[in-house]
Every structure is written in structure tokens, then in C-alpha cells.
C-alpha positions in Angstrom: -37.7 -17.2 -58.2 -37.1 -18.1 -54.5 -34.5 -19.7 -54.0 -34.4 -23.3 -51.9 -34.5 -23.2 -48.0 -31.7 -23.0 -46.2 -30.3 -26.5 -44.7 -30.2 -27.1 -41.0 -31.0 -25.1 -38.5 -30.4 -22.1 -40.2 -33.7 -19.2 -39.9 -34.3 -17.4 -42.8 -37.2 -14.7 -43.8 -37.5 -13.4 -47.1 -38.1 -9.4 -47.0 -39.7 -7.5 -49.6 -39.6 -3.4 -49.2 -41.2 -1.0 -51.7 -41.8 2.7 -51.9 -45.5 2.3 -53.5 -45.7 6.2 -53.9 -50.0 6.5 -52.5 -51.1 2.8 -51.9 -54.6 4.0 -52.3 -53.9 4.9 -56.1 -51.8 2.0 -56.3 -54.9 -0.4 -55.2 -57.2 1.3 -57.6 -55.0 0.4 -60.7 -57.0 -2.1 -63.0 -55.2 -5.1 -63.2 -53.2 -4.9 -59.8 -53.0 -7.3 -57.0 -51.2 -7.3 -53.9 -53.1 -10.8 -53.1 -51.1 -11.4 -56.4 -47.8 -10.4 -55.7 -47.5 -12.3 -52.2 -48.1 -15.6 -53.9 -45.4 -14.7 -56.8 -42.7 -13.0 -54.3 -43.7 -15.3 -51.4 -42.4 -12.8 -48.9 -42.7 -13.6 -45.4 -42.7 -9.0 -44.5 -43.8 -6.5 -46.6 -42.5 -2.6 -45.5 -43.9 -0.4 -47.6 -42.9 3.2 -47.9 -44.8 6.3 -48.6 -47.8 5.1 -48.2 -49.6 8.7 -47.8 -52.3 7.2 -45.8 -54.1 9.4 -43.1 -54.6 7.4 -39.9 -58.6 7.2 -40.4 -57.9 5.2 -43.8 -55.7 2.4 -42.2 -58.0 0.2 -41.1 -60.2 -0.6 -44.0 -56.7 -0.3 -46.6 -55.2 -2.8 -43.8 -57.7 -5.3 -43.4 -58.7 -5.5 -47.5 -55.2 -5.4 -48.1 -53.3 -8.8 -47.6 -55.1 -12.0 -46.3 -53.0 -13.9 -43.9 -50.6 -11.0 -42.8 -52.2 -10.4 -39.5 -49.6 -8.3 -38.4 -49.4 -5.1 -39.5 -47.8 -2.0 -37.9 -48.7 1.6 -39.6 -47.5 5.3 -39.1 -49.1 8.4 -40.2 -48.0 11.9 -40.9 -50.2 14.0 -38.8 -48.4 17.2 -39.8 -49.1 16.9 -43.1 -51.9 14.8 -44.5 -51.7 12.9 -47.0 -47.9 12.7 -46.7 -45.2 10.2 -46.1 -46.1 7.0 -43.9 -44.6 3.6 -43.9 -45.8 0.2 -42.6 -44.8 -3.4 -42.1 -46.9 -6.1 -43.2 -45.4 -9.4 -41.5 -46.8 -13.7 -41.3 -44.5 -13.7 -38.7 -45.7 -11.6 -35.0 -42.7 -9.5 -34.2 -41.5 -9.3 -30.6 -41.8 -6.1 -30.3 -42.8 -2.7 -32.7 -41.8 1.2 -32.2 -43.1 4.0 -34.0 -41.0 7.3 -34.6 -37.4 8.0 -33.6 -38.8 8.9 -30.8 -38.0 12.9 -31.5 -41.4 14.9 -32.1 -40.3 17.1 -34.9 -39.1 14.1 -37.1 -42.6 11.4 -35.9 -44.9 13.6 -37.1 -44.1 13.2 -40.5 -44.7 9.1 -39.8 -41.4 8.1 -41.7 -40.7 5.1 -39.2 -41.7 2.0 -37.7 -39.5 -0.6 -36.6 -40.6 -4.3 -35.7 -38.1 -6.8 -33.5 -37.7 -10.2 -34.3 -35.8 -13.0 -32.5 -32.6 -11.6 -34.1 -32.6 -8.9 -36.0 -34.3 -5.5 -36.1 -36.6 -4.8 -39.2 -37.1 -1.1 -40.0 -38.9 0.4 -42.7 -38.4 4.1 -43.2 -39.2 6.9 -45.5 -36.3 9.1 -45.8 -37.0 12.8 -46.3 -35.2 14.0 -49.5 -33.7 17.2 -50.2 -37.1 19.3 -51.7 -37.6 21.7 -54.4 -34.1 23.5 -54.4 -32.5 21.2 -51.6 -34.6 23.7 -49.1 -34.6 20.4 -46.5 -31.2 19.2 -47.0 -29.4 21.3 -43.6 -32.6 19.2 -42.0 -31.5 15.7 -43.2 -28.2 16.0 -42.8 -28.1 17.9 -39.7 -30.7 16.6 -38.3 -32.7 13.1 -39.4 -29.5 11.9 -40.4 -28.0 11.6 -37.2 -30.9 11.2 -35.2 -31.7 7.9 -37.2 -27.7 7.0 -37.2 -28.1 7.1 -33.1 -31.5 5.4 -33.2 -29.9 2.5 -34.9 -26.9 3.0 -32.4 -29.2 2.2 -29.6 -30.9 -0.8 -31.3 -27.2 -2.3 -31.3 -26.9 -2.6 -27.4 
């Protein structure tokens, strides 16, 4: 249950994040709604996480996905299709939106996107885990690790 607005002056948005693991297989289950879960959560952004969309499905998932949530910011894998992606689903239009870290290795896998409201930064990522064997784990903590550690860095100036 949501809980009453806030007195005053006081700006509030309610966030709702979820790693849908394929939101293509997710829409086709019988029963589901995501039209149905925005009324029942009534969140104001939606980041979703591993979506494993290629970029030639986004538009038709986007615009059947969520009535109302005009504003909707999407990243890809193009190394690997099929793979990864994350998105932000907002009522609100951000000020700004960036895709990636902005380091080619780790934007191809389409792990971020980060939207900028009045005051706060919104980001909705999909973390690469360890693999099979922890084969990626010198890569995350080495390497995505820091680089999102100093991406946030920057967002703080």
C-alpha cells in the first residue's frame, strides 16, 4: 500500500526497479499485466533490468508496453544479442538521459542508462555477475566496478 503524500513542500517519487529476466517472455505469461501492476504499485518510474531486448524489438515492446509512461529510455547489448539491457520507464520527463558509462567495452553489453531529475540522479543498471566458474569476476572487480564507482563520482559534482 502506498503510503500518504508527503506534507508541505516536500517532492517525492515512488520508484519501482525489477530485474524481469526477458520482458518478452514475461509479457507473454497468461495472466500478466504490466497495465496491472502500475495501477497496484502506482509508481511514478519503472527501471527494469535485463530486459534482453535487441534494439529492433524496442519500439513495438515500448509503445504496447505501459500507457501513459511516455518517457522511456532503452539500452541494448549489441555485442551479444539477446543479452542484458535495462530501461527506465518514467510519468515524469527527466532533465536529462545518458546511456553507457561512457567506456566502449562495458556499453556494449547495454547495462546502463541513467535519467536526471531536478534532484537526484536515477540509474538503472544491470550488473555483470561473476559467470560459470567466476570466469568474469577479475572484469567486475577490476574493471566495471570502478568504472561505475567513478561514473557515479562524476554525477556528484
Amino acid at each position: 500500500m502506498r503510503p500518504p503524500p508527503l506534507t508541505g513542500d516536500t517532492k517525492c517519487m515512488k520508484l519501482m526497479s525489477w530485474n524481469v529476466n526477458g520482458l518478452r517472455a514475461l509479457l507473454k505469461l497468461e495472466g500478466f499485466s504490466v497495465l496491472e501492476l502500475a495501477k497496484r504499485e502506482n509508481f511514478d518510474v519503472l527501471c527494469l533490468q535485463e530486459t534482453k531486448l535487441q534494439e529492433k524489438d524496442v519500439k513495438s515492446i515500448k509503445h504496447s508496453l505501459l500507457e501513459g509512461y511516455e518517457n522511456s529510455f532503452w539500452t541494448c547489448s549489441v555485442s551479444k544479442l539477446g543479452y542484458s539491457g535495462t530501461a527506465i520507464l518514467s510519468w515524469i520527463k527527466p532533465l536529462s538521459v545518458r546511456y553507457g558509462l561512457g567506456i566502449s567495452d562495458h556499453d556494449s553489453e547495454g547495462r546502463l542508462v541513467m535519467a536526471e531529475f531536478d534532484t537526484f540522479y536515477l540509474l538503472s543498471a544491470y550488473v555483470p555477475n561473476s559467470g560459470d566458474g567466476l570466469r568474469r569476476l577479475p572484469y567486475r572487480i577490476t574493471e566495471w566496478d570502478q568504472s561505475l564507482s567513478n561514473y557515479m563520482k562524476e554525477l556528484e559534482k
